[in-house]
N, C-alpha and C positions, 0 to 999 in steps of 0.2 A: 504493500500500500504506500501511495506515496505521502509526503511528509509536510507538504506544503504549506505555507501558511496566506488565507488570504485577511488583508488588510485596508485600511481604510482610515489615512490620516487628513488632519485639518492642517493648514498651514496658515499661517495669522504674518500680519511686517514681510508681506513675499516678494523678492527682490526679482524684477529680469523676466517677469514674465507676463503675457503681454493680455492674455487671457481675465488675468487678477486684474491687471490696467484697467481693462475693462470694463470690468465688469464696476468701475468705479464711476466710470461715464454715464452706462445704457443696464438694461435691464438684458439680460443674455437666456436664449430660453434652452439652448442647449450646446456645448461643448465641443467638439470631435477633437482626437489627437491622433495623426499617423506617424511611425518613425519614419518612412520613407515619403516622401509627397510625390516623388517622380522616380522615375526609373534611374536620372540622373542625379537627382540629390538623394546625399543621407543625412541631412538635417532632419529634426522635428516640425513637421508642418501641423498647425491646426486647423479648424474652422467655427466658428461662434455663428450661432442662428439669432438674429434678435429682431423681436416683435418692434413693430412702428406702427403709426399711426400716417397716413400722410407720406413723404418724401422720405427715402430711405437716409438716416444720416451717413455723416463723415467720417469716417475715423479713419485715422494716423494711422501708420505704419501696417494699413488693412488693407486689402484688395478687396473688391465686390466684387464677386464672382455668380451670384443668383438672387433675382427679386423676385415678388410674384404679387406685391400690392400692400401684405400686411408684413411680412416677413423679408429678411437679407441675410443671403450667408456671405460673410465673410474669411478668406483667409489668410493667413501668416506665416510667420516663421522664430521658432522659439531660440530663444539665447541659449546660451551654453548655459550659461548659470542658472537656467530655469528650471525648476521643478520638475518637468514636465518633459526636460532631455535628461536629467540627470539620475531620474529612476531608472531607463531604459539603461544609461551607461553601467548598470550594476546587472542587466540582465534580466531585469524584470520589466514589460512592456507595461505600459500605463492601459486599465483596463476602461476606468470612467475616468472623466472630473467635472467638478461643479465646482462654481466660482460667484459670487456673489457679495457685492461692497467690501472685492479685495481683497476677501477669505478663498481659499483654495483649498478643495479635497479632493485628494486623489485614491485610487482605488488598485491595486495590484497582487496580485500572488509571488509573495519571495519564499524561494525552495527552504528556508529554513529562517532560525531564529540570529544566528550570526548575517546573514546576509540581512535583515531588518533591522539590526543595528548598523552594521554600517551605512544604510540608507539614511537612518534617520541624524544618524553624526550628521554626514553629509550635507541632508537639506538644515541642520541648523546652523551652518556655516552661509544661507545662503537666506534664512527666512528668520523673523525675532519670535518668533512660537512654533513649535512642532507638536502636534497632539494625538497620538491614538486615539483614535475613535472606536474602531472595532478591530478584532482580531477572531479570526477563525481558521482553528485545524484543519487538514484535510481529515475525512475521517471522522469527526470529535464529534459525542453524542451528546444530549444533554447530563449523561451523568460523569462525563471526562472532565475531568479534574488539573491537567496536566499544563492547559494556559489561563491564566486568568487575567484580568484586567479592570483597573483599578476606574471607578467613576469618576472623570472631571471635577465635575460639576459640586461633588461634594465638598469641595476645599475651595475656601476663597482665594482669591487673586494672591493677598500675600501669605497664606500660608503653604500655595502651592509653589510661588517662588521660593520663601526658606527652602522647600522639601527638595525641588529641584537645583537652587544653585549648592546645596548642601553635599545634593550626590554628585553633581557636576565636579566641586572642588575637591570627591575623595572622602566625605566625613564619612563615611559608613565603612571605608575599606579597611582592609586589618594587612600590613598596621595602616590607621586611618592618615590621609596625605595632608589633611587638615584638622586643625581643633574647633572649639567652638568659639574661641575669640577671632580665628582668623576667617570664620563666614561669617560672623555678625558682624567684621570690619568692612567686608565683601557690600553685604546687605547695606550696612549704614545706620547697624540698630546697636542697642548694649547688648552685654550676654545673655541678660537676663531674658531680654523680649526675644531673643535669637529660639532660644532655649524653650520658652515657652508657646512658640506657635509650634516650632519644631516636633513638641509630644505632641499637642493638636492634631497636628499633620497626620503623626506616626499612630494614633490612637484611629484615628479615621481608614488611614489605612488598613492597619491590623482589623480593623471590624470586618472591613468588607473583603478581608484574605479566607477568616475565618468562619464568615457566614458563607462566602461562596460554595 
């Protein structure tokens, strides 16, 4: 049985890419990504469908390629640095993506859990948020126990930063690459306040390890 894992991240601050741009302009009603656009390129080309009223608009760095009165598809050509070529450069093609006031979510199968990390290093060198959204086994039943995955939404904004620049900088590792004075110098808080979202965090966590 294979071992795949399919996945489904948000990307929030997404640099390079022209889709997210977009979707900052116009209302986009649906997406496409090809890795090939031509027989001669191997760039990433996309196309964005987006609803109008009236005159099909303008946009930068777009070609109009089909109208039809209410709708235009337009196409492009992605950055290197974009999301959207650089899943594919890891070997995973991009399956969906939606994009919406500059949020980006992409959708792909990476053959395992080492290669989802390195995806996800990757796009955070390239976007100011990375977020799993869903994760699923190939395989995985409801009563597989084997990946879990922690709820967002249940941590506020700063105490999912503690938790995350905390593991970023090492405090979990053995031996740990940081203490707690030098992420709370990181953060910009005392120890104390460091220290105390940080159980919050880890308390929050733990619940939903263990109810899983």
């Amino acid at each position: 049985m294979s071992s795949g894992i399919h996945v489904q991240l948000e990307l929030r601050g997404v640099a390079d890419c022209p889709a997210a741009s977009l979707s900052e302009e116009v209302t986009l009603d649906s997406v496409t990504v090809d890795r090939h656009g031509s027989a001669e390129a191997t760039n990433v080309v996309g196309e964005v469908t987006v609803d109008h009223d009236g005159d099909a608009p303008t946009i930068d760095d777009a070609e109009a390629v089909f109208e039809d009165g209410s709708q235009s598809v337009y196409r492009y050509a992605h950055e290197q640095d974009c999301p959207c070529s650089r899943v594919p450069e890891q070997g995973c093609p991009v399956r969906d993506v939606r994009t919406d006031g500059g949020r980006l979510c992409l959708t792909f199968v990476a053959p395992d859990l080492d290669t989802l990390r390195a995806i996800v290093t990757d796009l955070q060198s390239c976007c100011a948020d990375v977020t799993v959204q869903r994760l699923v086994r190939s395989g995985a039943t409801d009563g597989d126990q084997s990946l879990l995955v922690a709820d967002r939404n249940a941590f506020t904004d700063r105490q999912y930063e503690v938790l995350k620049t905390a593991h970023q900088m090492g405090y979990f590792d053995s031996p740990k690459e940081a203490n707690s004075r030098t992420v709370a110098e990181e953060l910009g808080v005392s120890v104390s306040t460091f220290v105390e979202h940080l159980s919050v965090a880890q308390t929050k966590l733990f619940d939903q390890l263990i109810s899983s």
